[in-house]
Structure formats: C-alpha cells, structure tokens
C-alpha positions in Angstrom: 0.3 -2.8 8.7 -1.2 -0.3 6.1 0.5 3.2 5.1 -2.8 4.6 4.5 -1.8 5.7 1.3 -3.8 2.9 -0.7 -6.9 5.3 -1.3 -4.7 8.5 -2.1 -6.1 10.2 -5.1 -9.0 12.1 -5.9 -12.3 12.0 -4.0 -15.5 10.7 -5.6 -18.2 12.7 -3.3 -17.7 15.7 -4.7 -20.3 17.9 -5.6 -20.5 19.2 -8.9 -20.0 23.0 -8.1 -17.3 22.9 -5.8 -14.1 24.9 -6.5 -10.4 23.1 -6.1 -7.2 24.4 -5.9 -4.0 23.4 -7.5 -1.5 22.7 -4.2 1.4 23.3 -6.1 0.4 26.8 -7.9 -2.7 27.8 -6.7 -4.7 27.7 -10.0 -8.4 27.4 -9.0 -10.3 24.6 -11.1 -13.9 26.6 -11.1 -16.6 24.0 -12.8 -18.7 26.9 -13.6 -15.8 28.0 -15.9 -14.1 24.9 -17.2 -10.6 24.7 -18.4 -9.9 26.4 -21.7 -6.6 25.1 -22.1 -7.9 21.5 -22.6 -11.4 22.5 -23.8 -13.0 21.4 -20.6 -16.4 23.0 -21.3 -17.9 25.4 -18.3 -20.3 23.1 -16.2 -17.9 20.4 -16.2 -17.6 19.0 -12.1 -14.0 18.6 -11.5 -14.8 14.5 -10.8 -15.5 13.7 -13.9 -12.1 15.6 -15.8 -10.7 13.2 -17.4 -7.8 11.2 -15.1 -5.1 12.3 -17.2 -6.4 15.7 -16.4 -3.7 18.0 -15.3 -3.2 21.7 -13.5 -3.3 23.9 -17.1 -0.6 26.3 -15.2 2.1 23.5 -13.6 0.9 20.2 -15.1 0.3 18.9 -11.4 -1.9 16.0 -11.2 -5.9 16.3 -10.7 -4.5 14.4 -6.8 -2.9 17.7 -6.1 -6.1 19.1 -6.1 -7.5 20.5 -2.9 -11.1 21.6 -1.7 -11.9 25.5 -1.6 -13.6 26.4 1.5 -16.6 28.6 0.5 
C-alpha cells in the first residue's frame, strides 16, 4: 500500500507568474521580483529556481512552498 508521499515535492504545472509562500515564515517568492539574496533575476518562475533553492528568510526548502490565492 502507498503512503502517497512518493510525489511530494514541488509541482511542475505552475505558471510562470504565480506567487508562493514560504509555509514556515511566510516570505512570498514573487517571480516578478526574483530573489536578491541568491541573485534570482526578476522574471524568474519559481519552477525553474534552482532545486537547491531555499526560503532567503528560514532556509526552508523550495517543497515548503505554497500557492498564493490571487
């Protein structure tokens, strides 16, 4: 029987302007901005960070990452 935990992780349908939201600390991964504390440029879509990408406020995992409702 499977835990249902095999596909855990980031999604990969995304779209390339959506907002996340760290669900540790609440920072807010905004594409349009980028991340200037790893020199993510503005435009960058949150799925294609790299995977070793991390929260620039907790160091929380790009997993952690939840979808911003508009």
């Amino acid at each position: 029987m499977s835990g249902g935990f095999e596909n855990f992780g980031v999604r990969g349908d995304l779209a390339d302007d959506v907002s996340l939201e760290c669900g540790i600390c609440w920072t807010r991964y905004n594409p349009a901005e980028g991340d200037s504390v790893a020199q993510v440029p503005p435009g960058t879509p949150f799925s294609v960070l790299p995977e070793d990408w991390h929260c620039p406020n907790c160091d929380a995992p790009k997993a952690k990452f939840m979808v911003v409702e508009p």
